[in-house]
BALOBA-1460 file (C-alpha; in Angstrom, 3 decimals):
// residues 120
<rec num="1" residu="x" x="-27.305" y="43.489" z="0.221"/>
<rec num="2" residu="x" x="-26.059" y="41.843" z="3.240"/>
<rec num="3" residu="x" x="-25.119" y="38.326" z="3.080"/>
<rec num="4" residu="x" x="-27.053" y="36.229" z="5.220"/>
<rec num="5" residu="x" x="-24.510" y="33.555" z="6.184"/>
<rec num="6" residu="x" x="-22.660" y="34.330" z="9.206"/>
<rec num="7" residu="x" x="-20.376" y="31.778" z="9.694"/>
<rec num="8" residu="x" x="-17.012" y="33.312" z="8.427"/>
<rec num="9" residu="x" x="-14.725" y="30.433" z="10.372"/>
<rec num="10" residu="x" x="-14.074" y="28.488" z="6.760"/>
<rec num="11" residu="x" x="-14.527" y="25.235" z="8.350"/>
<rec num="12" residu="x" x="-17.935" y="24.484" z="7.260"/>
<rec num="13" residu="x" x="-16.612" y="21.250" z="5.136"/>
<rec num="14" residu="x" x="-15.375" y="19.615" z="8.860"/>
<rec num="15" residu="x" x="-18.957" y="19.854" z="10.078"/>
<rec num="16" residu="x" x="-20.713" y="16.627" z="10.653"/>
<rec num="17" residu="x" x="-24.439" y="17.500" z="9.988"/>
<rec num="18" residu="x" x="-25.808" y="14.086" z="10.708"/>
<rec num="19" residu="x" x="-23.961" y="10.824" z="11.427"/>
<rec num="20" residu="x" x="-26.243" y="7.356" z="12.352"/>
<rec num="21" residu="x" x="-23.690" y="5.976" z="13.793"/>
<rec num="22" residu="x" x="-22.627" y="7.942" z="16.513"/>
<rec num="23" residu="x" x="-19.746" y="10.220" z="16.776"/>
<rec num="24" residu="x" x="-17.297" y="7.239" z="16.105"/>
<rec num="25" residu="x" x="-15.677" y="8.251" z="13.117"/>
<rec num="26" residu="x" x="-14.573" y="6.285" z="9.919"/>
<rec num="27" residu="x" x="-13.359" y="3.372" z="12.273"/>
<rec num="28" residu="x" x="-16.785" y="1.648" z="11.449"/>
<rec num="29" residu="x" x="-16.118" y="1.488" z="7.950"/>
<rec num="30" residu="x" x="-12.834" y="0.781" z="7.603"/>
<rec num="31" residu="x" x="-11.995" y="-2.702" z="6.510"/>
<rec num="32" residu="x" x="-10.234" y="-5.038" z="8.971"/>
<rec num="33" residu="x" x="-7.142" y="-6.952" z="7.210"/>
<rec num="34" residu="x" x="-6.035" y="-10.021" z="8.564"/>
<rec num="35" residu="x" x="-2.394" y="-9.703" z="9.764"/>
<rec num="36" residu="x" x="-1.279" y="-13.672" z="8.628"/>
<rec num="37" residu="x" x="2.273" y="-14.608" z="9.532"/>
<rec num="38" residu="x" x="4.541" y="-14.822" z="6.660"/>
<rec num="39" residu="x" x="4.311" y="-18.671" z="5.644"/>
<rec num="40" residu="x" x="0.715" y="-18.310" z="5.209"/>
<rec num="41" residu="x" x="1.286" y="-15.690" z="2.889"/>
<rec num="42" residu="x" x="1.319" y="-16.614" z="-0.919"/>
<rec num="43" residu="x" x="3.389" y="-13.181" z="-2.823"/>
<rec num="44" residu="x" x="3.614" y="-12.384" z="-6.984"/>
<rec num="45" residu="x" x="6.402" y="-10.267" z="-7.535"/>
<rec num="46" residu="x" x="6.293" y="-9.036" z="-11.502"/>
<rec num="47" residu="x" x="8.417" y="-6.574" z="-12.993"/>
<rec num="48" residu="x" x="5.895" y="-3.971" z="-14.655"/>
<rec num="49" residu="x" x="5.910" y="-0.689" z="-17.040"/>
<rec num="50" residu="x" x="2.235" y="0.385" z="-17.635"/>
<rec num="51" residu="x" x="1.106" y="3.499" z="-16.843"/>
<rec num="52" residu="x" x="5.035" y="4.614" z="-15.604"/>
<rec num="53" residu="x" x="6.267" y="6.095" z="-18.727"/>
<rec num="54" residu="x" x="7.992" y="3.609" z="-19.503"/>
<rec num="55" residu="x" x="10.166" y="2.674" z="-16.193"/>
<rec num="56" residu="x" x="10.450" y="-0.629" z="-14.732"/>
<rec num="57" residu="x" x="9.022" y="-0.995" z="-11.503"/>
<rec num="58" residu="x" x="8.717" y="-4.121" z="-9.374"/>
<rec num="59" residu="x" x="5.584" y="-4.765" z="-7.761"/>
<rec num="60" residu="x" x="4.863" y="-7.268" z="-5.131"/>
<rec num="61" residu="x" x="0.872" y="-8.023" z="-4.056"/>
<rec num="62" residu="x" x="-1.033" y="-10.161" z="-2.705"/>
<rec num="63" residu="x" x="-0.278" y="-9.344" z="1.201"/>
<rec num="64" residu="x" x="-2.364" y="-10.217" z="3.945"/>
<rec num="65" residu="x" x="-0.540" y="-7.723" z="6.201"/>
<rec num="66" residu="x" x="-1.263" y="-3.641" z="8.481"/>
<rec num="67" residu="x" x="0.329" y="-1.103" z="6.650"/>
<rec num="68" residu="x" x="2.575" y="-0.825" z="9.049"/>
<rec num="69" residu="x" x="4.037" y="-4.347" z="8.147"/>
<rec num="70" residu="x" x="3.777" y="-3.363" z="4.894"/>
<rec num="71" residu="x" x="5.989" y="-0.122" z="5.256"/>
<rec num="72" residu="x" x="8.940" y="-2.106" z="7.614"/>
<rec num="73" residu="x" x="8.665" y="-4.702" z="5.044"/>
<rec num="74" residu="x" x="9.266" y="-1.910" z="2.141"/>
<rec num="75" residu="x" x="12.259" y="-0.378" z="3.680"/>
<rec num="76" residu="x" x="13.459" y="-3.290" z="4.193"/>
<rec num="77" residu="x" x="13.799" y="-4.407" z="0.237"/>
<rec num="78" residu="x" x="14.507" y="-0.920" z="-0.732"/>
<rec num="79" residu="x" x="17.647" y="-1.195" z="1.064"/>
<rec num="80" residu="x" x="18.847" y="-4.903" z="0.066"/>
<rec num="81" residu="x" x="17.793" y="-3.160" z="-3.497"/>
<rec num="82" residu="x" x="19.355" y="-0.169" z="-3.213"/>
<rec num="83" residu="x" x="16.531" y="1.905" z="-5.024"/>
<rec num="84" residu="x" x="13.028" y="3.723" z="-4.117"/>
<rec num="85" residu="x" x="9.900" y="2.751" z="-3.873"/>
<rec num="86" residu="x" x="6.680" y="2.831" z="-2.367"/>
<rec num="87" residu="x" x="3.508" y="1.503" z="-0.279"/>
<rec num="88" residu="x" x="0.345" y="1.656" z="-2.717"/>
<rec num="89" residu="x" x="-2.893" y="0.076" z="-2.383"/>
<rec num="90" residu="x" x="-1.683" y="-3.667" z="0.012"/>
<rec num="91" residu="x" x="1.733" y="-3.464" z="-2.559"/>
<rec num="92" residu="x" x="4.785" y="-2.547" z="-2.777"/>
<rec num="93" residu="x" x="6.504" y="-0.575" z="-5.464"/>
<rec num="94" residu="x" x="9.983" y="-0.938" z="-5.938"/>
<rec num="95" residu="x" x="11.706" y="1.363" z="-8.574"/>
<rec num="96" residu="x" x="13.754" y="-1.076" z="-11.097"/>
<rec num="97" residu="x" x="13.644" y="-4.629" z="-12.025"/>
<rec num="98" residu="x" x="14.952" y="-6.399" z="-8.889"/>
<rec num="99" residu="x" x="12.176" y="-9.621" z="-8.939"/>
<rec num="100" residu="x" x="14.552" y="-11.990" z="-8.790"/>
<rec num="101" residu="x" x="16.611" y="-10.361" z="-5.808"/>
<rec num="102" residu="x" x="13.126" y="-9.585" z="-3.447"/>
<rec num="103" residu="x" x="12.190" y="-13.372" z="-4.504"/>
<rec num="104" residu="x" x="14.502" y="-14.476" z="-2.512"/>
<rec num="105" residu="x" x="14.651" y="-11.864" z="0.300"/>
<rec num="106" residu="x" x="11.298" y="-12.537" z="0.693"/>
<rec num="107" residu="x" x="11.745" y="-16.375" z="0.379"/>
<rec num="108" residu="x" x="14.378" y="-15.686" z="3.171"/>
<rec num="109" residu="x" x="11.760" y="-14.004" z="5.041"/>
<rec num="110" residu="x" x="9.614" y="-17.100" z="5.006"/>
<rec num="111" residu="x" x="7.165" y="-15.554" z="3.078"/>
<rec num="112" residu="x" x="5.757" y="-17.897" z="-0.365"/>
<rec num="113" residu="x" x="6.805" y="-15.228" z="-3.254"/>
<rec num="114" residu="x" x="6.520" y="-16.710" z="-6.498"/>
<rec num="115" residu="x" x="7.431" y="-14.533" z="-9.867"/>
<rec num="116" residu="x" x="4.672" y="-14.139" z="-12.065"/>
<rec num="117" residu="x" x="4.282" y="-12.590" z="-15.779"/>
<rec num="118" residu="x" x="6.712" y="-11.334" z="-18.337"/>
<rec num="119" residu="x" x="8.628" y="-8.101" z="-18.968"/>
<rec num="120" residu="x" x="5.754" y="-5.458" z="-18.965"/>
């Protein structure tokens, strides 16, 4: 037997079949984050292991910042560090125990980064 859908184009999962709020995309529902200027910004930086395998990465949360501040930001310490790292979820992932060095590059920055917990 024949098959009785027509629609060979493959795009069928890009279809929007019914949308309340108007053709305005996922800008409705994404969450607005305040963009705060640095000294209003209070930072942990913590040297971490879980769920890495056993590598030391140093994480830094608690921003108040775009993503695009975020990424400049990043670059930014991975350079001064010298090592990788990353953008995840409002952090950033720096591959290595550096907390004491982005501490005070961030300090520098006027930003209020304070080190917080033990080795991981």
């Amino acid at each position: 037997m024949a098959s009785k859908r027509k629609d060979k184009s493959g795009s069928s999962g890009d279809r929007v079949v019914y949308s309340e709020f108007g053709s305005s995309g996922n800008a409705a529902f994404e969450r607005a984050t305040p963009d705060l200027p640095p000294n209003q910004q209070e930072l942990k930086v913590q040297a971490s292991r879980k769920g890495r395998k056993g590598k030391t990465v140093t994480v830094v949360s608690g921003f108040q910042s775009k993503p695009e501040t975020l990424t400049t930001l990043a670059k930014q310490l991975k350079a001064q560090c010298g090592s990788g790292g990353t953008v995840k979820d409002g952090t950033i992932e720096i591959q290595g125990d550096h907390a004491q060095t982005i501490q005070q590059l961030l300090t520098q920055k006027g930003y209020k980064a304070k080190i917080s917990g033990g080795r991981g």
